[in-house]
SEZA-214640 format. One line per field, with one value per residue (C-alpha): residue in three letters; x negated, y, z. Coordinates in steps of 0.001 Angstrom, whole numbers, plus 500000, padded with zeros to 6 digits. Layout:
res c(ALA_...) $
c1 c(X_...) $
c2 c(Y_...) $
c3 c(Z_...) $
% end
This chain:
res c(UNK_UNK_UNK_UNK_UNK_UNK_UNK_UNK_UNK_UNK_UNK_UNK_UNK_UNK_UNK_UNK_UNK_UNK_UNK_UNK_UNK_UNK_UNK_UNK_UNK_UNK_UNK_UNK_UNK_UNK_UNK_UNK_UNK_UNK_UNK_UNK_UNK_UNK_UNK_UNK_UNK_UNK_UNK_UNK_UNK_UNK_UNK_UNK_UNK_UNK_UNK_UNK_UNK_UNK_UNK_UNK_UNK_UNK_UNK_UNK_UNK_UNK_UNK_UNK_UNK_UNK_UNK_UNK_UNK_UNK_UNK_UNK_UNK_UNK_UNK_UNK_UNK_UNK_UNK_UNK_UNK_UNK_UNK_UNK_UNK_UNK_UNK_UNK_UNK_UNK_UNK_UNK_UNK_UNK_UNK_UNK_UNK_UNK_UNK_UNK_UNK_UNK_UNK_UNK_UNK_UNK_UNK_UNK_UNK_UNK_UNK_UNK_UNK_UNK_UNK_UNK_UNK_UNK_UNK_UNK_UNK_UNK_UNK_UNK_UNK_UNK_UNK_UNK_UNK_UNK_UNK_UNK_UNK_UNK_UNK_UNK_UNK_UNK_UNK_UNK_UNK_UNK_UNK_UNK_UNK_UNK_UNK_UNK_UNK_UNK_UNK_UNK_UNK_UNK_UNK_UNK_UNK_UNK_UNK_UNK_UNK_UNK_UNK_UNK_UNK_UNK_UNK_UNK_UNK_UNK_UNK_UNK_UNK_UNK_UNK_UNK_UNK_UNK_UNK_UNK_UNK_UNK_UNK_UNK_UNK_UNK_UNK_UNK_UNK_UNK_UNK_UNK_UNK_UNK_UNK_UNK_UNK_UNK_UNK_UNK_UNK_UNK_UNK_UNK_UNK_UNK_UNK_UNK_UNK_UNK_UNK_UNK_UNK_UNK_UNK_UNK_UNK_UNK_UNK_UNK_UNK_UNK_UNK_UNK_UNK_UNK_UNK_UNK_UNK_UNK_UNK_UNK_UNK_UNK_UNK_UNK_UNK_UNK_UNK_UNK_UNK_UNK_UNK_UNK_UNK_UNK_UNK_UNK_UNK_UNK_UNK_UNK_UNK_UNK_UNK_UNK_UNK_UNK_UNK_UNK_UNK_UNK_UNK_UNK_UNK_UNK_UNK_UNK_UNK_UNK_UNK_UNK_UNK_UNK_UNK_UNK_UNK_UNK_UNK_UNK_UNK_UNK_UNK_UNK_UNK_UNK_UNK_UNK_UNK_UNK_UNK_UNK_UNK_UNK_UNK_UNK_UNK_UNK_UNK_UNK_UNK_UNK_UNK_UNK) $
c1 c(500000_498459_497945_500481_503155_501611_502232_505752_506748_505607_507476_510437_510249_509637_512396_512099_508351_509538_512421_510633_507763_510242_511459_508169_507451_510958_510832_507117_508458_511469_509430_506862_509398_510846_507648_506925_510794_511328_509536_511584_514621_513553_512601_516087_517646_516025_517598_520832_520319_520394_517708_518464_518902_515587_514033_515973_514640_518848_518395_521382_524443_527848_526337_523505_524273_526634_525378_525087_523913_521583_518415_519855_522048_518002_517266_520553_521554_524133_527666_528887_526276_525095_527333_526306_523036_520466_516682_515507_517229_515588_511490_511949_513543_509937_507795_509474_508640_505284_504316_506421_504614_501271_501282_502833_500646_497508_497806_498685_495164_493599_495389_494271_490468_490353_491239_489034_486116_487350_487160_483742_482847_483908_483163_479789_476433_475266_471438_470607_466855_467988_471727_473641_477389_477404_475811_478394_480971_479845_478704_482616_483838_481149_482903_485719_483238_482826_485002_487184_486404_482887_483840_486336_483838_482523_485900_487149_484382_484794_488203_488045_485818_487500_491106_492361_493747_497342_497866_499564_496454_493798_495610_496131_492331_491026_493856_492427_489156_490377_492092_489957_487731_490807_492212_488665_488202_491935_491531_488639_489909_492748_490923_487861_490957_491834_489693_487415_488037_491472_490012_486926_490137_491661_488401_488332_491999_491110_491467_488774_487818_490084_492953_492027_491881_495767_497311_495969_494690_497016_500350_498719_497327_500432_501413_498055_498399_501716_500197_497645_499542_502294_499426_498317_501528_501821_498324_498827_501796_501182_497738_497815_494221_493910_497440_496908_493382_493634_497604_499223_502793_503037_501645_502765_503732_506289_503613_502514_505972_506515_503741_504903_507943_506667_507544_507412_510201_507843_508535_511944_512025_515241_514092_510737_512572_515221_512122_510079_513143_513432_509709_510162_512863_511673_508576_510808_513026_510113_508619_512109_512604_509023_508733_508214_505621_503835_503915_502449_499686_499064_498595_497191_493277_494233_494112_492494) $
c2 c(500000_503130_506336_508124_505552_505132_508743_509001_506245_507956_510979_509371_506908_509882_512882_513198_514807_516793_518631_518873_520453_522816_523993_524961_526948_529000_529407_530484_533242_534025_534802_536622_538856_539473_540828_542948_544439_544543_548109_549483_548170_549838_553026_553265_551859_554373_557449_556614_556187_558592_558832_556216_553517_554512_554102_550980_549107_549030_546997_545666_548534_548765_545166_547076_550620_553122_554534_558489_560859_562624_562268_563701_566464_567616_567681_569409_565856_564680_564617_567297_569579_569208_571522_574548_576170_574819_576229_572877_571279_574156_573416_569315_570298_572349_569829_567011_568965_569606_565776_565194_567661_566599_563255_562948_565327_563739_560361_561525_563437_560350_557640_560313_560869_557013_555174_557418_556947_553052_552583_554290_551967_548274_549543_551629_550906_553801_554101_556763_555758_552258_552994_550881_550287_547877_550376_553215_551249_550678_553584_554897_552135_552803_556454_554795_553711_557604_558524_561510_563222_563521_565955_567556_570429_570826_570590_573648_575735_575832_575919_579059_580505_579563_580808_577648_576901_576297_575287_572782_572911_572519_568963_567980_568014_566647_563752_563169_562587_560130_557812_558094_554911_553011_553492_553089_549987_548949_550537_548683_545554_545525_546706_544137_541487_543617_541673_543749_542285_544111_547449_546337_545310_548711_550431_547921_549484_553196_553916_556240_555251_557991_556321_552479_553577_555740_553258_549656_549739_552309_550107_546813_548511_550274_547837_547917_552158_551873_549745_552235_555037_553090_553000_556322_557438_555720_556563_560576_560280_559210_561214_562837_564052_566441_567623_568433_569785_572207_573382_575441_576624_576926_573222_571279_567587_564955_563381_566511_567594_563646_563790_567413_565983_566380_568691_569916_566814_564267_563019_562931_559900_559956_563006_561114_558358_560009_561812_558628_557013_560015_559189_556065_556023_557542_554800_552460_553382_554145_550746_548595_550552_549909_546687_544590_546821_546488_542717_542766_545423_542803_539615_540977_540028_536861_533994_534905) $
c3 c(500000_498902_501517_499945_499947_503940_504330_502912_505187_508269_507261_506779_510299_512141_511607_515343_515001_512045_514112_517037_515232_513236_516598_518287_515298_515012_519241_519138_515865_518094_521004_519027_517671_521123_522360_519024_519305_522925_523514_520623_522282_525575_524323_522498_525899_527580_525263_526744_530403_533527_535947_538221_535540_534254_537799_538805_535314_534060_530557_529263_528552_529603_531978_533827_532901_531260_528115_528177_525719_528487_526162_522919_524822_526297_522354_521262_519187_521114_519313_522059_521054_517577_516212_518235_518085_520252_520476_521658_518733_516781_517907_517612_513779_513417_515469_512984_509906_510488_511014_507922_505823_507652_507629_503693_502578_504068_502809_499061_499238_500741_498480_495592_496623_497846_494428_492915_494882_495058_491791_491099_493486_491735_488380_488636_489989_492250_493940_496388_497657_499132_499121_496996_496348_499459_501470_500586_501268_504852_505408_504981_507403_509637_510427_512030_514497_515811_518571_517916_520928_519768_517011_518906_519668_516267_514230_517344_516142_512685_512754_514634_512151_509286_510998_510815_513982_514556_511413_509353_506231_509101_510240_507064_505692_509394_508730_505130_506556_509163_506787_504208_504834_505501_501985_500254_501529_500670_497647_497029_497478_495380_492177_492910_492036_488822_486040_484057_480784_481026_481235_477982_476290_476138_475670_472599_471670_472055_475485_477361_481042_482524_479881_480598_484652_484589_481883_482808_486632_488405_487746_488429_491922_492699_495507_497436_497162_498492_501289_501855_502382_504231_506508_506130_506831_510056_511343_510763_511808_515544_515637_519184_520078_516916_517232_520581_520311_517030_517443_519826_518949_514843_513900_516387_515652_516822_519464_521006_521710_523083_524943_526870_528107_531994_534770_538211_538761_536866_533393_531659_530463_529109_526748_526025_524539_522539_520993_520896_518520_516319_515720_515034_513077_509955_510078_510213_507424_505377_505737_505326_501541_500525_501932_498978_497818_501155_501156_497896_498925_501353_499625_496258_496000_498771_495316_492240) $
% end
């Protein structure tokens, strides 16, 4: 009797092992995901509760506690006050639209820069002294390494010269620069699995490098730039320690405004939480519609 037939056999004598196997798996995925979505669920929990169900850990509603709109009425998004005009409602609306414009405009530059420099980098040869390709490409990983707090002096300084403080420009080119390695070395991956010969083919038909690059390799990498800035998006997003450092009152972003949520009473975390799920809320949306094209970015370059 041959392995297979051996193998088969075993399979089929044994649909105990198979079910009890398939359940581990699903309970282990189940658990996982309660883990991954149980903050979310708090923090959204936590928008509708009162002070003493936040301090008595209350969980489950209309069980453990009565839902009230305490958090949103403190941001003027409550259905009892959204129709009236609200100054609180007023700054969030300003701190959301700056991390919107921030943190959109930031990754575009980045995902623009990063293909390009990307792309020099799989299809040229570059030599400075004893740096090669290789060693470009770690040397813009490598400035993830720095701590941000190291060039918090510097980037104070010449912001202040340049008037550039407080404002939403100055985030937006410090941003660039933080998640510019990140999308190189994306980048970089996901035209390494684009075949050359597809690019000498329409240099064969015509096509200049600028032509072959726009025409041939942009739509066949469009998933791994979506997955870039997805990630882009989410980084600038919930950057704190620039926000905080280089704005005051014009630029201010969503986590700055999060993170001031404290008083002589201690925190409000009722407020903190109805903020915290207005942040979150646009990630999330952004990442269910462009979801395919992140799964893709993901998994392109895995099988050649």
């Amino acid at each position: 009797m041959s392995e297979q037939t051996e193998y088969a056999q075993s399979e089929i004598q044994s649909p105990t092992a198979f079910y009890a196997s398939r359940i581990f798996i699903y309970g282990a995925l189940l658990v996982w995901a309660f883990i991954c979505l149980f903050p979310i669920y708090w923090t959204i929990s936590t928008s509708f509760k009162v002070a003493v169900d936040v301090t008595q850990g209350h969980l489950i509603p209309w069980v453990d506690f009565t839902p009230d709109w305490r958090g949103w009425r403190s941001l003027g998004l409550s259905p009892d006050t959204i129709g009236t005009g609200s100054t609180v409602r007023d700054e969030f609306m300003k701190r959301f639209m700056n991390s919107v414009i921030t943190s959109i405009s930031a990754s575009l530059l980045a995902i623009i820069i990063g293909s390009l420099a990307a792309y020099g980098l799989t299809r040229f040869r570059y030599k400075f002294g004893f740096f090669k390709n290789e060693d470009i490409s770690f040397f813009f990983l490598s400035q993830l390494i720095l701590p941000p707090v190291v060039l918090a002096l510097p980037f104070l300084v010449l912001y202040r010269e340049v008037a550039m403080l407080d404002t939403r420009i100055g985030l937006i080119l410090i941003y660039t620069l933080t998640v510019l390695p990140i999308v190189i070395w994306i980048m970089r991956d996901q035209f390494n699995s684009i075949p050359v010969e597809l690019e000498e083919a329409a240099l064969v038909d015509g096509l200049s490098i600028w032509g072959a690059f726009f025409q041939i390799v942009l739509p066949i990498a469009l998933p791994g730039m979506v997955a870039a800035f997805i990630l882009s998006m989410v980084l600038c997003w919930n950057e704190y320690f620039f926000a905080a450092l280089l704005t005051s009152t014009n630029a201010n972003t969503i986590p700055v405004m999060v993170a001031s949520q404290t008083g002589s009473q201690g925190i409000n975390w009722w407020s903190m939480a109805a903020l915290s799920t207005a942040a979150i809320a646009p990630l999330a949306i952004l990442g269910i519609a462009l979801e395919r094209y992140l799964i893709k970015g993901m998994t392109a370059g895995a099988v050649k």
